[in-house]
C-alpha positions as CSV (number, residue, x, y, z in Angstrom):
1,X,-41.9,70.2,-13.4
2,X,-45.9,70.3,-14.5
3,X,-46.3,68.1,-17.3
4,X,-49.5,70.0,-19.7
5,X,-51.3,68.4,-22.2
6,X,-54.2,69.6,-24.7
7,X,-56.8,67.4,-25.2
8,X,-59.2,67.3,-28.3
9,X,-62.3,65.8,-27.8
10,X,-64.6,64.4,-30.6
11,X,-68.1,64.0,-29.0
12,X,-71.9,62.6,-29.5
13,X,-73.6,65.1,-31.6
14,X,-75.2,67.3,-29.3
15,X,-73.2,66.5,-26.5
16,X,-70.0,69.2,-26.3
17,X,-71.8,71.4,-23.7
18,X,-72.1,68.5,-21.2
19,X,-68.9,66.9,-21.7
20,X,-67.0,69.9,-21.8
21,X,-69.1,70.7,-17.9
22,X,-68.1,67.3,-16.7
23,X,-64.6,67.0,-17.5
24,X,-64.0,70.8,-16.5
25,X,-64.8,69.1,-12.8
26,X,-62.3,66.5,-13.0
27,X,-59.4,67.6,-11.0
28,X,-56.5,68.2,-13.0
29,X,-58.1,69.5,-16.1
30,X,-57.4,73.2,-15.5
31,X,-60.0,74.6,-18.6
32,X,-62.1,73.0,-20.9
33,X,-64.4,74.7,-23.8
34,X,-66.7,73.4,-26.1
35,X,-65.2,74.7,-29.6
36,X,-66.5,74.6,-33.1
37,X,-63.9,72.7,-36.0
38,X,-62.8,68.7,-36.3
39,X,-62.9,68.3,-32.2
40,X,-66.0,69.4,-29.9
41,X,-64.3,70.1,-26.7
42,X,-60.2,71.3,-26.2
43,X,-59.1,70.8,-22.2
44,X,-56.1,71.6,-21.1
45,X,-54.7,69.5,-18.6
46,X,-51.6,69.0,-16.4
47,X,-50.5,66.6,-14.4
48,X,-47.0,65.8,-11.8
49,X,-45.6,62.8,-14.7
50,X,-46.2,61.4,-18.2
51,X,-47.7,58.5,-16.2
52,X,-49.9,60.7,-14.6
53,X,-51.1,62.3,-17.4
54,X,-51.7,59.0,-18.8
55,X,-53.8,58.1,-16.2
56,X,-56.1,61.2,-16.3
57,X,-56.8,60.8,-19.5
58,X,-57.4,57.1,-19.7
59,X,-59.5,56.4,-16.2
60,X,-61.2,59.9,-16.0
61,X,-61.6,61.8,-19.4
62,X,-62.1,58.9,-21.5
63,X,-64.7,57.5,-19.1
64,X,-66.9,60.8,-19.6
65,X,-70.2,60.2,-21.1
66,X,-70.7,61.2,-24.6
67,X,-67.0,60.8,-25.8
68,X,-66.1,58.8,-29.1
69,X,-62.3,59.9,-29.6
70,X,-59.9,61.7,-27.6
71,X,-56.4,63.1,-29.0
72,X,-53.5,64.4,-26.3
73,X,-51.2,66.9,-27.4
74,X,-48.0,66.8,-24.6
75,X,-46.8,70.7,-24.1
76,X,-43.0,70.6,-25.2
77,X,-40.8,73.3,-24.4
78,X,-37.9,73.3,-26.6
């Protein structure tokens, strides 16, 4: 099973547009939008394990330029 995740980005003022381009590239993240509200970008993500997932966030989306705080949401299905 595909383990999803949202992930709500808080960016540099100015900077959703670009981040939201750059980590919409990073293989993995299958959309991400620049939004209006507490968070600048929302990507949805999935990933093969928790530890995966873990990964992606930490050594790719984290190390996008622009980024101050990232929250991940892990899809449950109950």
């Amino acid at each position: 099973m595909v383990v999803q995740a949202y992930i709500l980005i808080q960016t540099d003022v100015g900077k959703a547009a670009s981040v939201a381009a750059a980590i919409g590239a990073i293989p993995g993240v299958v959309q991400a939008e620049d939004v209006t509200g507490p968070y600048d970008v929302i990507a949805r993500v999935e990933a093969g394990t928790i530890d995966e997932l873990g990964k992606l966030v930490i050594a790719r989306i984290q190390d996008v330029a622009g980024i101050t705080r990232t929250l991940t949401c892990t899809v449950v299905h109950v």
